[in-house]
N, C-alpha and C positions, 0 to 999 in steps of 0.2 A: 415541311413535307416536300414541295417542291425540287428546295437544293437535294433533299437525298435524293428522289425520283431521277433529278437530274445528273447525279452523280452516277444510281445504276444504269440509266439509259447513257450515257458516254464508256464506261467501262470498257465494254468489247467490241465497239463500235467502228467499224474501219475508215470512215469519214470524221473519227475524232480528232480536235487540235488539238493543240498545248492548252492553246488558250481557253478552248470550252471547259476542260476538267480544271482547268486554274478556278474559271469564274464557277463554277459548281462548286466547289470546295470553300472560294470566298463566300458564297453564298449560306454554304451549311456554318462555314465558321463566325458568322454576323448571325444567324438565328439561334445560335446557341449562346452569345456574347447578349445577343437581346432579352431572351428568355432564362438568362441565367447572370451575366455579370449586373445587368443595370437593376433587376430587383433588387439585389444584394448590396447592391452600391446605394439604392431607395432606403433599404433596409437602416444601413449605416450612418447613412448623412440624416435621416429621419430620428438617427438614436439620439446623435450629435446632438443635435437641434432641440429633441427633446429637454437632454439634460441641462442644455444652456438656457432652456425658457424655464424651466422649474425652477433653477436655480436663481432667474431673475426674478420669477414668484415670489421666492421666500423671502429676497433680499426686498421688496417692492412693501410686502407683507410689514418688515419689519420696521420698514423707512416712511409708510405711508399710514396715518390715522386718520379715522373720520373721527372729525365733530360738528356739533352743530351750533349752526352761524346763528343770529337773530337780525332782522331787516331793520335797518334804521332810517329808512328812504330810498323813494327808485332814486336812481341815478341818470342824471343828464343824458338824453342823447347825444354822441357824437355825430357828425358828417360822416362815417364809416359804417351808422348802423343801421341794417336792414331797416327796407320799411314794414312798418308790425303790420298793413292787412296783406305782405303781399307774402310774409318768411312763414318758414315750415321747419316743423324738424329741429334740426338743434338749434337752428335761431329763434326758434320760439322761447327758447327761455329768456329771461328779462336780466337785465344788468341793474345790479341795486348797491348799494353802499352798507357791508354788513360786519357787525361785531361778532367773534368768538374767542374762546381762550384754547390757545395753543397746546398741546400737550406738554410744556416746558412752564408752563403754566401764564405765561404770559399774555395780556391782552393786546387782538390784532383789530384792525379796522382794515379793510381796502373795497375796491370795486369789484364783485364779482359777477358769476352768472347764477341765476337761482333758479330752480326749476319750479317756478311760481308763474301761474298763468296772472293774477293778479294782485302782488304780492301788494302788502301791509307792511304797518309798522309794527314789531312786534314779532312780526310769522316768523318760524324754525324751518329751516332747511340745512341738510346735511351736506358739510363740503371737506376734502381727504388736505391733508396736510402732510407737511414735514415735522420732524420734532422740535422744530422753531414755530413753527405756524404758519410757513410760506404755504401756497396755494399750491397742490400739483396736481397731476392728473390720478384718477381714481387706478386701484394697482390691477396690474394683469390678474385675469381667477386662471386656475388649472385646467379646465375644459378650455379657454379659447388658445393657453397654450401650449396644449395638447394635438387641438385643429391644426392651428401655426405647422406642429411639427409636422405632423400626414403630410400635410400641404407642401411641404419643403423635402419631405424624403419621395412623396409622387413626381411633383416637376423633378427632382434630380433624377428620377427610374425616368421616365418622359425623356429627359434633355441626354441620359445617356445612350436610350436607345436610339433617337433621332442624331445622335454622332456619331452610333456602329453604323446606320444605314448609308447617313452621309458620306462616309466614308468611303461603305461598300460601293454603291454607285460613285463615286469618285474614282476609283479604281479601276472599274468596271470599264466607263466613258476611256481612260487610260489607252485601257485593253483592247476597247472597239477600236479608238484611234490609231494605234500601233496596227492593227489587222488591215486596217485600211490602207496604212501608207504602204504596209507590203505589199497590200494587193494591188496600190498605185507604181510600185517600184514593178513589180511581176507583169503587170500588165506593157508599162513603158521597154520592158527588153524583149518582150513576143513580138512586139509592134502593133501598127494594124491591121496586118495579116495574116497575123495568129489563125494558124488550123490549115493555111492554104502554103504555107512556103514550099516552095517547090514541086507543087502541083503544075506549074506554067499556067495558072490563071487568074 
């Protein structure tokens, strides 16, 4: 609203520069770039992003299985590992030495994490595998990579408009600068007795 305001108040204006109807114009032309190119570009890089996490869903889906472990003993503290009255959160789960059979059907042993406050010998808990048996991380669901996507098409509307503005004010500081040094050049050939030459005073 501004830049147009600013645009009609210079129009017919007989104290208008160049340069004020320039930065009016750059003005209207960065709020229509703001308000219209960087949602569209949110839009776009948000689809992108979409399709590429879905499509690591599926691929995650199909490369990743649960099964379930059985606890054969906790396992050794290391020097590495929190201390258990002071850990929270994901260090709370306990490191134990656990048997399962792999989807490949093969049987695994290794050290893992079990989310067992007090785990036994014997207790089941559930841990995601490859179709070898190796350990991996549990697979992305569709709602977190869904969020992901909003997340990456907003910062990319975000990061574009804060680049139109950047910009604009780039340009702008430009424009003051140049007005300045005219006015530095214009002022240095009046002198400093600009208004009074050849008055005799």
């Amino acid at each position: 609203m501004r830049a147009i305001r600013g645009l009609w108040r210079w129009r017919h204006n007989p104290l208008r520069r160049t340069t004020d109807l320039a930065e009016a114009w750059l003005a209207l032309g960065a709020l229509l770039l703001i308000l219209v190119a960087a949602p569209l570009v949110g839009v776009l890089i948000g689809g992108l992003a979409q399709d590429a996490l879905q499509q690591s869903v599926r691929e995650q889906r199909l490369d990743r299985h649960p099964v379930t472990a059985t606890v054969v003993k906790k396992a050794d503290r290391t020097p590495l590992d929190p201390d258990p009255e002071t850990s929270s959160g994901r260090d709370s789960h306990t490191r134990v030495i656990a048997d399962w059979k792999a989807p490949d059907g093969t049987t695994q042993r290794d050290t893992v994490m079990a989310a067992l406050n007090s785990p036994q010998r014997g207790d089941h808990f559930t841990v995601w595998t490859d179709l070898h048996g190796r350990i991996v991380g549990r697979p992305l669901d569709t709602a977190t990579a869904a969020t992901h996507a909003v997340l990456a098409g907003f910062g990319t509307a975000v990061a574009c408009a804060g680049l139109v503005e950047g910009s604009r004010r780039l340009v702008v500081w430009r424009m003051v600068r140049r007005r300045y040094d005219r006015l530095d050049q214009a002022w240095s050939q009046a002198g400093p007795d600009w208004g009074r030459t050849g008055t005799g005073s």
